[in-house]
N, CA, C and O atoms as CSV, one atom per row, in Angstrom:
chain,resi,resn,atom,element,x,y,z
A,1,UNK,N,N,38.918,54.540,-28.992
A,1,UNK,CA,C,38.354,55.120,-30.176
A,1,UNK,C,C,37.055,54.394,-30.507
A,1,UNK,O,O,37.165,53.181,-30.682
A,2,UNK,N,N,35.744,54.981,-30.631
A,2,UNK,CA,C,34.929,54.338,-31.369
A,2,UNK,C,C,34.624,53.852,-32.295
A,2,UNK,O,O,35.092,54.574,-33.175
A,3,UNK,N,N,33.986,52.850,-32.864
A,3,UNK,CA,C,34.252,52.277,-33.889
A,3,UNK,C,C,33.075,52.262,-34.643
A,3,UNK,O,O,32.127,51.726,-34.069
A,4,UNK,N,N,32.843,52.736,-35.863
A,4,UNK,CA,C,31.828,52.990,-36.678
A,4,UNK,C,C,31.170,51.854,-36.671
A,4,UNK,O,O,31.882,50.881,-36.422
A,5,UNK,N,N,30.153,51.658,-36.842
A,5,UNK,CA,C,28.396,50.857,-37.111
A,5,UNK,C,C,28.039,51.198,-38.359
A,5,UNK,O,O,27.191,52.060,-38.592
A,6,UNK,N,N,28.788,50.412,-39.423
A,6,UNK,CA,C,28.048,50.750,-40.529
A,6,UNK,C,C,26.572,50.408,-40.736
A,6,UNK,O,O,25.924,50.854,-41.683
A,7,UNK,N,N,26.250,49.880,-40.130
A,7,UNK,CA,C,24.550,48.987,-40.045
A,7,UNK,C,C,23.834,50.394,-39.482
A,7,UNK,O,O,22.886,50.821,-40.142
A,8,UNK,N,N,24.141,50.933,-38.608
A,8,UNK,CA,C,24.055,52.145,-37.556
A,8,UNK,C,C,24.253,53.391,-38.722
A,8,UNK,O,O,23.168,53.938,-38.921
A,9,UNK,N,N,25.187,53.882,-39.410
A,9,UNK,CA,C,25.401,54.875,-40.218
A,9,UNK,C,C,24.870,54.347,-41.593
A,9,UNK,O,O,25.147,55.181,-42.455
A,10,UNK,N,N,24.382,53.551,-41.980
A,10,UNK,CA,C,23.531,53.368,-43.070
A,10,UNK,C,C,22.207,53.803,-42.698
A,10,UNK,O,O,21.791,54.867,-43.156
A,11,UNK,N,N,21.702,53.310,-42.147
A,11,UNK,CA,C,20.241,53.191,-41.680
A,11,UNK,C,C,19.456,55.084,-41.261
A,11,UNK,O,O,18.303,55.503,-41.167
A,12,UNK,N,N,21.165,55.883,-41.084
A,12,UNK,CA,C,21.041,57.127,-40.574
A,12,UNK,C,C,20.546,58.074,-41.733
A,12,UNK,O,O,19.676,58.938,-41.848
A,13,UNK,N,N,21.727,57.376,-42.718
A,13,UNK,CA,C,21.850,58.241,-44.041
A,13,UNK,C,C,20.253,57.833,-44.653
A,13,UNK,O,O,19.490,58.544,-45.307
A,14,UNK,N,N,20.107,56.679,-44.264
A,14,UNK,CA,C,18.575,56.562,-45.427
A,14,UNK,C,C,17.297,57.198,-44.830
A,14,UNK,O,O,16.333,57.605,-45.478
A,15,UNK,N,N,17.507,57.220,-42.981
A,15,UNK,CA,C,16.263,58.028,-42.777
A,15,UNK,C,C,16.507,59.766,-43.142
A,15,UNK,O,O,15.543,60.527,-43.230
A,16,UNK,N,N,17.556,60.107,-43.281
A,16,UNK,CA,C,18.326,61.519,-43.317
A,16,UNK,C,C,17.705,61.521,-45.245
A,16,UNK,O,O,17.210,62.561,-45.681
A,17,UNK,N,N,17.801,60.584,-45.936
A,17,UNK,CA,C,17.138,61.311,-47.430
A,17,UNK,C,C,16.135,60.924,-47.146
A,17,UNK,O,O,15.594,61.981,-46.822
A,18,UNK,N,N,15.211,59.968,-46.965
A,18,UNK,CA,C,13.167,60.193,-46.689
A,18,UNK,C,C,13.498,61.694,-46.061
A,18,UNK,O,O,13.620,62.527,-46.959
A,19,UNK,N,N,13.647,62.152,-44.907
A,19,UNK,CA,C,13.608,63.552,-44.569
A,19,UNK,C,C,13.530,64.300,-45.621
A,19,UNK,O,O,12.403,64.726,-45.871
A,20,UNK,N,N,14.680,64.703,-46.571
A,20,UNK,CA,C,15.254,65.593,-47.825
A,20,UNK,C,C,13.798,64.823,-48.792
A,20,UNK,O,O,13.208,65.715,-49.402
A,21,UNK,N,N,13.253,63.614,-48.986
A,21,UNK,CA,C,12.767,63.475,-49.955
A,21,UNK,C,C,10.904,64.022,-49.705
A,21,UNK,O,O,9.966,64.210,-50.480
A,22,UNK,N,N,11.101,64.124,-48.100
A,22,UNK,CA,C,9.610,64.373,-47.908
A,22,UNK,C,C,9.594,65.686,-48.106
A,22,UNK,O,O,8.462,66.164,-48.174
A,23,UNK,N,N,10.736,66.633,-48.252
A,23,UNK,CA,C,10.365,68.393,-47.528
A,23,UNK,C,C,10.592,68.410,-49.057
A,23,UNK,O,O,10.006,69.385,-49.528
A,24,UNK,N,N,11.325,67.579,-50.145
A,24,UNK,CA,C,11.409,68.394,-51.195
A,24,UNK,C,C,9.819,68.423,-51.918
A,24,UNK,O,O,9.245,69.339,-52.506
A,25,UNK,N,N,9.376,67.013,-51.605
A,25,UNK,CA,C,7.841,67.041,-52.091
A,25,UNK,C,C,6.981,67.719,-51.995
A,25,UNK,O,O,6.174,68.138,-52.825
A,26,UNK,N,N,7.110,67.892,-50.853
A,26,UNK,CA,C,6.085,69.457,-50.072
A,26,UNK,C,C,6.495,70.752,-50.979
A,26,UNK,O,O,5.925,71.312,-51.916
A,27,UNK,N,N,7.722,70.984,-50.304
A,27,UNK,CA,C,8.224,72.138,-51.097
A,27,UNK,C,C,7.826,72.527,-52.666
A,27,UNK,O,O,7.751,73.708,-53.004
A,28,UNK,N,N,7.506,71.131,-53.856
A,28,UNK,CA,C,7.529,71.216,-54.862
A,28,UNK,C,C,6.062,71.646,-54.704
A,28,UNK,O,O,5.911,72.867,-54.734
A,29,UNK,N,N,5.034,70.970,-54.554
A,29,UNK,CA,C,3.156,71.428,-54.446
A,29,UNK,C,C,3.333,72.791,-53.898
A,29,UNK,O,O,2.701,73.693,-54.447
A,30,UNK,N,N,4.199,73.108,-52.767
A,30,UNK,CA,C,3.417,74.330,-52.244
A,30,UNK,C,C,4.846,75.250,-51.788
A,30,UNK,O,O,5.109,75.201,-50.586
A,31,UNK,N,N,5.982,76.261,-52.858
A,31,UNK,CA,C,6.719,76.158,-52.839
A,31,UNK,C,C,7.236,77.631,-51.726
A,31,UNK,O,O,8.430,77.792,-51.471
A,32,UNK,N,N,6.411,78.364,-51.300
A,32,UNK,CA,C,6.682,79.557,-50.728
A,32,UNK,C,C,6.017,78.616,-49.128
A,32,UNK,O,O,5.262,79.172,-48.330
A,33,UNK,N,N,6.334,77.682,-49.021
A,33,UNK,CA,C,5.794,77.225,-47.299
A,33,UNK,C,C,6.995,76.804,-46.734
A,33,UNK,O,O,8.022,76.861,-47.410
A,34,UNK,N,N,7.016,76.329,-45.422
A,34,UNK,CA,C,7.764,76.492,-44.412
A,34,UNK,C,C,7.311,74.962,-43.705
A,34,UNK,O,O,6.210,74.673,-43.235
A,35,UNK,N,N,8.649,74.024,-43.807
A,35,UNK,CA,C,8.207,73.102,-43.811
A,35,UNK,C,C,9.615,72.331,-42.966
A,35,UNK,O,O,10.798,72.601,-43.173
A,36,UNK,N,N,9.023,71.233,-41.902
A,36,UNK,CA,C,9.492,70.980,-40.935
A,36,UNK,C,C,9.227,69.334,-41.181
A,36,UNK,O,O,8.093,68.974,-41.495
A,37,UNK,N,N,10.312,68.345,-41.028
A,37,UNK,CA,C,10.246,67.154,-40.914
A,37,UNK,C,C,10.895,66.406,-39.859
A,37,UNK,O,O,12.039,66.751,-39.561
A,38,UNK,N,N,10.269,65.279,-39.140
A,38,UNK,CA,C,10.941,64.604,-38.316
A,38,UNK,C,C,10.880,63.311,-38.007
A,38,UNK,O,O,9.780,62.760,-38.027
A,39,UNK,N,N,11.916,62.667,-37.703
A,39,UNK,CA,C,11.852,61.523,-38.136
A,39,UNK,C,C,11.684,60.646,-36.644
A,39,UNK,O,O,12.543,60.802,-35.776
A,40,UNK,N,N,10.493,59.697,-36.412
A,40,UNK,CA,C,9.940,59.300,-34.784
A,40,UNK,C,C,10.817,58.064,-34.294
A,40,UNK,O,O,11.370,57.762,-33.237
A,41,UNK,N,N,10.671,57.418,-35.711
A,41,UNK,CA,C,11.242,55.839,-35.291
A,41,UNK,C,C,10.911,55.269,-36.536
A,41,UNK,O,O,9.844,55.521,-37.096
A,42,UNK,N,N,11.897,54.399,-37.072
A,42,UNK,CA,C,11.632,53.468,-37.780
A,42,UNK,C,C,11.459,54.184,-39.115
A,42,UNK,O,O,12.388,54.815,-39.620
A,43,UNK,N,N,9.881,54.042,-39.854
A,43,UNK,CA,C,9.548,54.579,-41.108
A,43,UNK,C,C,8.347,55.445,-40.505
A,43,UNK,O,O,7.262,55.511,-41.082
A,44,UNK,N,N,8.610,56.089,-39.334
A,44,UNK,CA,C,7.319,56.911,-38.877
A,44,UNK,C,C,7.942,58.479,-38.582
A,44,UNK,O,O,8.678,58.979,-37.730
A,45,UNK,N,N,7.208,58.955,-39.796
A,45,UNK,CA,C,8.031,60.513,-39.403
A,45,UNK,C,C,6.156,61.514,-39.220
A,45,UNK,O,O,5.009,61.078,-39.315
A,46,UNK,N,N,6.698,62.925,-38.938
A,46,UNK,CA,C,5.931,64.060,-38.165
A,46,UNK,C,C,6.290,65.130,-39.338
A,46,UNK,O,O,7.424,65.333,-39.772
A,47,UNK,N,N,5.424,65.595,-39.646
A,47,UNK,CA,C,5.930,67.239,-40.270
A,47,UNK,C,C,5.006,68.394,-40.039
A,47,UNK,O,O,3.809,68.110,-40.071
A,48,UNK,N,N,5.407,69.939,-39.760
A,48,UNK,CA,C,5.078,70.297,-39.736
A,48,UNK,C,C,4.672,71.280,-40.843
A,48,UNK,O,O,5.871,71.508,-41.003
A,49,UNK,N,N,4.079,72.085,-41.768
A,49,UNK,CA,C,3.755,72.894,-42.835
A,49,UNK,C,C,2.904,73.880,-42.867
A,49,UNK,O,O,1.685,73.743,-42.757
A,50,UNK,N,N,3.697,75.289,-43.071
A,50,UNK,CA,C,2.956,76.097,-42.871
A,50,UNK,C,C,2.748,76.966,-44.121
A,50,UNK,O,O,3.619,77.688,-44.606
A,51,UNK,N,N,1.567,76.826,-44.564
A,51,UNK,CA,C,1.596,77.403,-45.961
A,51,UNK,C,C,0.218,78.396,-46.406
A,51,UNK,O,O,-0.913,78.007,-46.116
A,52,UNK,N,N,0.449,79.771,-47.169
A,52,UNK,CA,C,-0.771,80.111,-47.523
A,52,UNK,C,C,-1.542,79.555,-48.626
A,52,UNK,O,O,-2.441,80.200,-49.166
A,53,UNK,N,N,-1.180,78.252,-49.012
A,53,UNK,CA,C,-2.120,77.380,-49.573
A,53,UNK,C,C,-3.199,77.050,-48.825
A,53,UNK,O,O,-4.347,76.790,-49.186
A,54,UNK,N,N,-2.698,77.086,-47.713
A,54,UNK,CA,C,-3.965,76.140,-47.280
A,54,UNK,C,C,-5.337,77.325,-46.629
A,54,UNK,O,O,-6.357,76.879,-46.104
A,55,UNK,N,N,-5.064,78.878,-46.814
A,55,UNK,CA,C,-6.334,79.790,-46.457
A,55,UNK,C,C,-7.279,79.014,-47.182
A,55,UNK,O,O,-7.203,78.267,-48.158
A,56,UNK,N,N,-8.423,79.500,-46.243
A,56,UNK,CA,C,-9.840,79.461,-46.660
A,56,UNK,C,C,-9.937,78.133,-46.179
A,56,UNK,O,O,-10.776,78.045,-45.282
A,57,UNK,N,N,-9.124,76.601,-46.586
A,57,UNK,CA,C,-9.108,74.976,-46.481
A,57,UNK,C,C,-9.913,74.911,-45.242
A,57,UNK,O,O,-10.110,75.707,-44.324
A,58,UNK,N,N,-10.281,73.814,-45.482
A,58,UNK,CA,C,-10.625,73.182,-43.977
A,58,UNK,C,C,-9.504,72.620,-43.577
A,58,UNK,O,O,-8.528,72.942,-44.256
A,59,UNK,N,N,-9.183,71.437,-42.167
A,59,UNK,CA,C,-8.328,71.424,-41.824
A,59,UNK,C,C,-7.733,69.709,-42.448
A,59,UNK,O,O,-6.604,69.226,-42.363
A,60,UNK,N,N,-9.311,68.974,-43.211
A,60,UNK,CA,C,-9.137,67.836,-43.882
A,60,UNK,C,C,-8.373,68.287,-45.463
A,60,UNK,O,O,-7.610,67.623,-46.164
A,61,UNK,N,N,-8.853,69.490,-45.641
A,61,UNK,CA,C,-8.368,69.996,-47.161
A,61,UNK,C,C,-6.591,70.334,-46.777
A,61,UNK,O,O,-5.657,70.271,-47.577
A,62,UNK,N,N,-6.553,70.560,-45.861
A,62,UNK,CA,C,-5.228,71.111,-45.785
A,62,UNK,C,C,-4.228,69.943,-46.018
A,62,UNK,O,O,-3.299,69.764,-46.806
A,63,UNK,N,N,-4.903,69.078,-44.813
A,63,UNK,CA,C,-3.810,67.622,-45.282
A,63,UNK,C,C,-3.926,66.902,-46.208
A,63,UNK,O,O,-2.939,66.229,-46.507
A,64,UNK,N,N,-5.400,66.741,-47.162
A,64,UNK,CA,C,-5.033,66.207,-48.376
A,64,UNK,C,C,-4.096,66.709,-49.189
A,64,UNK,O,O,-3.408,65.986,-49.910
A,65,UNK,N,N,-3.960,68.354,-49.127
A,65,UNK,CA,C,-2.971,68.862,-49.995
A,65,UNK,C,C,-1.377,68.529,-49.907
A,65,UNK,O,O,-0.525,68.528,-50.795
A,66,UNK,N,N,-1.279,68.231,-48.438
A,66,UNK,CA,C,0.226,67.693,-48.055
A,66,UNK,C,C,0.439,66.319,-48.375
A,66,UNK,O,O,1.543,66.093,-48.869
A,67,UNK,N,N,-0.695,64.855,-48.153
A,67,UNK,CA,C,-0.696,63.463,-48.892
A,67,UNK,C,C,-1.025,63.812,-50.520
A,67,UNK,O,O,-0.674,62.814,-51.150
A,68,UNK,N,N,-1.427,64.582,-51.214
A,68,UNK,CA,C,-1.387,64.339,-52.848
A,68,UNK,C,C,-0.035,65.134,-52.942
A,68,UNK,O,O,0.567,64.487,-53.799
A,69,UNK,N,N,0.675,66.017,-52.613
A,69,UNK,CA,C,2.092,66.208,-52.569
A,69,UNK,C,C,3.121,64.814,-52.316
A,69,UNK,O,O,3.977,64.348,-53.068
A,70,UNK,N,N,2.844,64.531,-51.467
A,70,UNK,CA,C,4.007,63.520,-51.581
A,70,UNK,C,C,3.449,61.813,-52.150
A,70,UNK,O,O,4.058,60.750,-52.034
A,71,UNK,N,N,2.481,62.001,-52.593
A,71,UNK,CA,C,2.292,60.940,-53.674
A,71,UNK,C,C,2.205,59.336,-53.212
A,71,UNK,O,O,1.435,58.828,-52.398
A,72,UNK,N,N,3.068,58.824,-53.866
A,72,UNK,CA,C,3.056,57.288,-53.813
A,72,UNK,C,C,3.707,56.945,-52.888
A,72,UNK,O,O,3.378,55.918,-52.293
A,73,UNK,N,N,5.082,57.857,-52.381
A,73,UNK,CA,C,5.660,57.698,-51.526
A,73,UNK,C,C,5.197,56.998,-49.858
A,73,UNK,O,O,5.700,56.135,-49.139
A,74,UNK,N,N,3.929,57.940,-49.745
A,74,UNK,CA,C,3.687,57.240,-47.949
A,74,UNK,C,C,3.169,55.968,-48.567
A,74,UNK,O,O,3.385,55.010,-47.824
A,75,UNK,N,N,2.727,55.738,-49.374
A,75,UNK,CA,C,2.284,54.011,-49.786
A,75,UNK,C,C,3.739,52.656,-49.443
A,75,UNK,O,O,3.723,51.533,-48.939
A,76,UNK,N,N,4.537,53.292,-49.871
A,76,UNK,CA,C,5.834,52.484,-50.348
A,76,UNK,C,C,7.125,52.625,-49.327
A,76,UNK,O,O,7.922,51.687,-49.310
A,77,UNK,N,N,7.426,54.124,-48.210
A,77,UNK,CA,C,8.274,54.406,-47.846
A,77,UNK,C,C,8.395,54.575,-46.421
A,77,UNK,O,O,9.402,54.534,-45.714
A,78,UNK,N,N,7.191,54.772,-46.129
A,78,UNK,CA,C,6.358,55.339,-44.803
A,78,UNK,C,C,5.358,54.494,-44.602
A,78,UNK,O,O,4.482,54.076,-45.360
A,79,UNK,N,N,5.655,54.246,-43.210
A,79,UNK,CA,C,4.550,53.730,-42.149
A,79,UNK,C,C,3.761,54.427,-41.604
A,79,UNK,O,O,2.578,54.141,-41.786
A,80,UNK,N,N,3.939,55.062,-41.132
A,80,UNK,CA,C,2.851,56.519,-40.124
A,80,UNK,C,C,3.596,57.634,-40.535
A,80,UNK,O,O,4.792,57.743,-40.807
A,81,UNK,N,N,2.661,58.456,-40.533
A,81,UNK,CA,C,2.315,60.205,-40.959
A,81,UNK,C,C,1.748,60.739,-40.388
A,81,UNK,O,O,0.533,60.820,-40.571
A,82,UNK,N,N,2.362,61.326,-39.466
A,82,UNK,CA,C,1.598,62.823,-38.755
A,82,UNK,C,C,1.704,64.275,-39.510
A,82,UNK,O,O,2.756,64.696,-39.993
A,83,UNK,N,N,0.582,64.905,-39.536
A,83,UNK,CA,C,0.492,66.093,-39.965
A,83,UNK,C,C,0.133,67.242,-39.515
A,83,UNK,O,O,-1.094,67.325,-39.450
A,84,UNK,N,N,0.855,68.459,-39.067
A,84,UNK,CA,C,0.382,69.474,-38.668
A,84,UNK,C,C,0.418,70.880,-39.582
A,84,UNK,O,O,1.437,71.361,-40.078
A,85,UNK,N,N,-0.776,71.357,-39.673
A,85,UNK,CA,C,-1.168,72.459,-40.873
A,85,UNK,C,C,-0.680,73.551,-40.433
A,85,UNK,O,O,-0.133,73.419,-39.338
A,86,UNK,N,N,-0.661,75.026,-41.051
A,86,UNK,CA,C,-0.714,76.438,-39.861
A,86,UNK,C,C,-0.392,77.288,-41.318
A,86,UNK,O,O,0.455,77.192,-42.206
A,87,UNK,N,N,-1.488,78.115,-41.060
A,87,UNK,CA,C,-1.365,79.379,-42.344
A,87,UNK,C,C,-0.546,80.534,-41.599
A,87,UNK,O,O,-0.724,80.832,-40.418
A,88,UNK,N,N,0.396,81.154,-42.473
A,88,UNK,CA,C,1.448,82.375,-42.529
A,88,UNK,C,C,0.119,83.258,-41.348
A,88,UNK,O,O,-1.092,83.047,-41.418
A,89,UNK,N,N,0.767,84.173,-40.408
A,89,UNK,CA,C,0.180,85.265,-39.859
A,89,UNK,C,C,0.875,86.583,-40.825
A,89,UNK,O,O,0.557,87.750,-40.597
């Protein structure tokens, strides 16, 4: 029988809410988008967001709109942030 890793199942659950806490942030700024999070290693996650907020944006406007969404957070919670934009067809 295997034997649980609580060190291992802690560490799961806390990158598993940054996930829930990054898509709800997004979700809240830009709430009709389509939004994808993933978690790389460590405190380094990827998301993807696809929103008609961002028509007309450039592609620097687009991701400021996704870092002033989630706020203080990448300061305090997050190490690296990747961002990928994409407006609704």
């Amino acid at each position: 029988m295997k034997q649980l890793n609580l060190a291992s199942i802690s560490k799961r659950l806390i990158m598993i809410m940054k996930e829930n806490e990054i898509k709800y942030l997004i979700k809240q700024a830009m709430p009709n988008s389509y939004v994808k999070i993933k978690h790389l290693h460590d405190d380094n996650y990827s998301c993807y967001v696809e929103s008609s907020a961002f028509e007309g944006k450039s592609l620097v406007q687009q991701h400021q709109i996704v870092y002033n969404a989630l706020g203080k957070s990448l300061d305090k919670d997050i190490h690296a942030f990747s961002i990928q934009t994409a407006i609704p067809k």
